[in-house]
N, C-alpha and C positions, 0 to 999 in steps of 0.2 A: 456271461453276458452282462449282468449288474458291472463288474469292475471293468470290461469292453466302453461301456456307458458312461461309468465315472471317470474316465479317462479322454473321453469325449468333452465332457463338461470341466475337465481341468481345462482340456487343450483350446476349448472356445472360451474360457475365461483369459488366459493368459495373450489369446488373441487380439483379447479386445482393447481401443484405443480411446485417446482423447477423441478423435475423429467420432468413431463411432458413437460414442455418448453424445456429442452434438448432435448429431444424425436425431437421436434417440429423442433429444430435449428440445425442438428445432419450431415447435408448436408451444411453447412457454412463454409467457410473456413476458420479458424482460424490463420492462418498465421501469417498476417500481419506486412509482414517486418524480420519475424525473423524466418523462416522457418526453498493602503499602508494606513493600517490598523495600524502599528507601523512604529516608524523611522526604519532608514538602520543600527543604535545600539542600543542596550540594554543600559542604564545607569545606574549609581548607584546613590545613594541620593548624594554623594556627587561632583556631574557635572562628572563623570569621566565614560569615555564610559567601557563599559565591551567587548561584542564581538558582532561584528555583525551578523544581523541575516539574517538567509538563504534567497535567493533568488526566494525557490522553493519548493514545497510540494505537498503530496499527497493526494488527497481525495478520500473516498470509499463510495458505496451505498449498504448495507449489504443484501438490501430487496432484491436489481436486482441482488447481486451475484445470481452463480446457480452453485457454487460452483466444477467446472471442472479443478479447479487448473491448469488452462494456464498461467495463473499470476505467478503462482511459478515453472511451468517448463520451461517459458520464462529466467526467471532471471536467474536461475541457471547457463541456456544453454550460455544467452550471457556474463556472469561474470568469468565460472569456465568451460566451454567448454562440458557440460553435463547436461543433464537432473536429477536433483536428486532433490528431493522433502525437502533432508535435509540443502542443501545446498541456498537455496534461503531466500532473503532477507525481503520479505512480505510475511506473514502465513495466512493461508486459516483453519480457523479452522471448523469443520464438528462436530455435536450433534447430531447423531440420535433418541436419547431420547426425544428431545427438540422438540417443533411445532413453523411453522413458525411465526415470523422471528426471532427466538431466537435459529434457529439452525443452523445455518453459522455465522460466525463474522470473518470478515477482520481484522486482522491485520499486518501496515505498520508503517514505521519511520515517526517517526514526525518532523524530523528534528527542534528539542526544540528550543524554543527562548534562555533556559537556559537548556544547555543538562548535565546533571548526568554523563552520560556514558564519557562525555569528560572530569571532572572536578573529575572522579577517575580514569584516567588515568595514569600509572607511568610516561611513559617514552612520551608522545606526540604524540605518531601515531596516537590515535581520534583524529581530530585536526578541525579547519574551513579552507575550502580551499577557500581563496580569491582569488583563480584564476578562478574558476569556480562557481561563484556564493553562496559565504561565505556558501556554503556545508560540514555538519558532515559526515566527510567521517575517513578511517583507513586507513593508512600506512603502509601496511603489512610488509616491511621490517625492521619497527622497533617496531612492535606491537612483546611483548616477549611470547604471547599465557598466559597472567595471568586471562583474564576472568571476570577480576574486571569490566571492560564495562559493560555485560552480570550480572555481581552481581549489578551494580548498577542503571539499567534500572527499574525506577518506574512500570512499563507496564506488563500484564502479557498476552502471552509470548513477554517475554526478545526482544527487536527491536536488538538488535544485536545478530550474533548467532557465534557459534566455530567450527571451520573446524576442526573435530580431525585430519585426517589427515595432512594438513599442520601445526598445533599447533598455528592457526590464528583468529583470531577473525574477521567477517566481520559484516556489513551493510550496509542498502542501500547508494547509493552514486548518485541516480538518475538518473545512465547509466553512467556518465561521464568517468568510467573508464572501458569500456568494451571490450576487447581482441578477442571478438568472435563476432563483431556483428560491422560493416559497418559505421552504421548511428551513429552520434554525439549526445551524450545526454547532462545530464545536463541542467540546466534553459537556454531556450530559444533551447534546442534540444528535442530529444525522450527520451522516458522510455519503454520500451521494455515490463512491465507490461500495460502501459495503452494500447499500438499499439496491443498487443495480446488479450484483452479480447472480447470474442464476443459479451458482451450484452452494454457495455460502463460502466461496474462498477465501475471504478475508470478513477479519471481525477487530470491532475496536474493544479496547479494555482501558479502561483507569489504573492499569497495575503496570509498575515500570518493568517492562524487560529487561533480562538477562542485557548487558551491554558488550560483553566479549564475543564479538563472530556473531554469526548470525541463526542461532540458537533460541534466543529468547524472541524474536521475532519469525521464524518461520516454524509453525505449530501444526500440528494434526487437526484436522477438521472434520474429520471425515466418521462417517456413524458406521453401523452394522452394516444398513443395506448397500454402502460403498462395496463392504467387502463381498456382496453377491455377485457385484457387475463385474469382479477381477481385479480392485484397486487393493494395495494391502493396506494393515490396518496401522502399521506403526507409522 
């Protein structure tokens, strides 16, 4: 009868879904707030520094997403003053065909130790801003809306995205430049993706990731009492 039981309690673990976890957490309040692994440069072989690297990055836990895109209607809200799902800087991608965990994927800026999208830039607006924590951030005032950024992001989808509208090219910038939203970002402030997600699926760190594949940015999050509800642990 006991192992009748545990077999029970296997088979309603393995059951269980993203869905059903929403279900579960659907009275939460989501809010929140927004209602040295390398040197400090890049070098080249020949002693001469190239550009330094970011201060700050994102990491994601694909298994613990649950895919409610609060992450991308936070950004939106606190970067362009609006909720829009096109306009946000980190993409929530959804596979309904797909079984878990191969049906949601995070993706966010990697803010590169050697970023592509800066190095086809025409005119300078991808730039590093060393004032706020040597961050790949745009200058929209002098970004000419050519999309070369966007063409030239190894990543699919594209870490940079295009306002049609403004004929601007944005990405993340780790909060630091947000118009609609109180708190300070940027390394050693908030990110308005991590303060909104309800399960803790992504987290920022000052420590540069692994930069091969996607490895050193997509990390385990998830604690003991993940592994009660049926999520595994690795």
């Amino acid at each position: 009868m006991a192992d009748g039981r545990r077999g029970n309690i296997k088979k309603e673990k393995a059951d269980f879904s993203r869905r059903d976890f929403l279900k579960l957490t659907k009275n939460i309040a989501v809010g929140a707030g927004v209602a040295g692994i390398l040197p400090s440069m890049i070098w080249l072989e020949d002693g001469v520094a190239a550009i330094p690297v970011s201060e700050g990055y994102l990491l994601v836990d694909t298994k613990k997403c649950q895919g409610c895109v609060s992450c991308m209607l936070a950004c939106s809200l606190v970067h362009e003053g609006e909720e829009n799902l096109s306009l946000a800087r980190i993409q929530v991608i959804q596979n309904s065909f797909e079984e878990y965990p191969d049906d949601i994927t995070l993706s966010q800026c990697r803010q590169c130790t050697e970023p592509a999208c800066m190095e086809a830039c025409p005119t300078g607006a991808l730039h590093v801003d060393t004032k706020h924590g040597n961050i790949r951030t745009i200058n929209e005032e002098e970004c000419i809306g050519c999309q070369e950024c966007v063409k030239a992001c190894p990543f699919m989808p594209a870490r940079a995205i295009f306002d049609d509208k403004k004929e601007k090219a944005l990405k993340c910038d780790l909060c630091v430049d947000t118009p609609f939203w109180s708190e300070p970002g940027g390394p050693g402030g908030k990110q308005a993706c991590v303060e909104v997600c309800p399960v803790g699926a992504i987290k920022f760190t000052d420590v540069v990731p692994e930069q091969k594949g996607d490895g050193g940015y997509v990390v385990n999050l998830r604690g003991r009492s993940w592994r009660r509800l049926g999520y595994p642990r690795d």
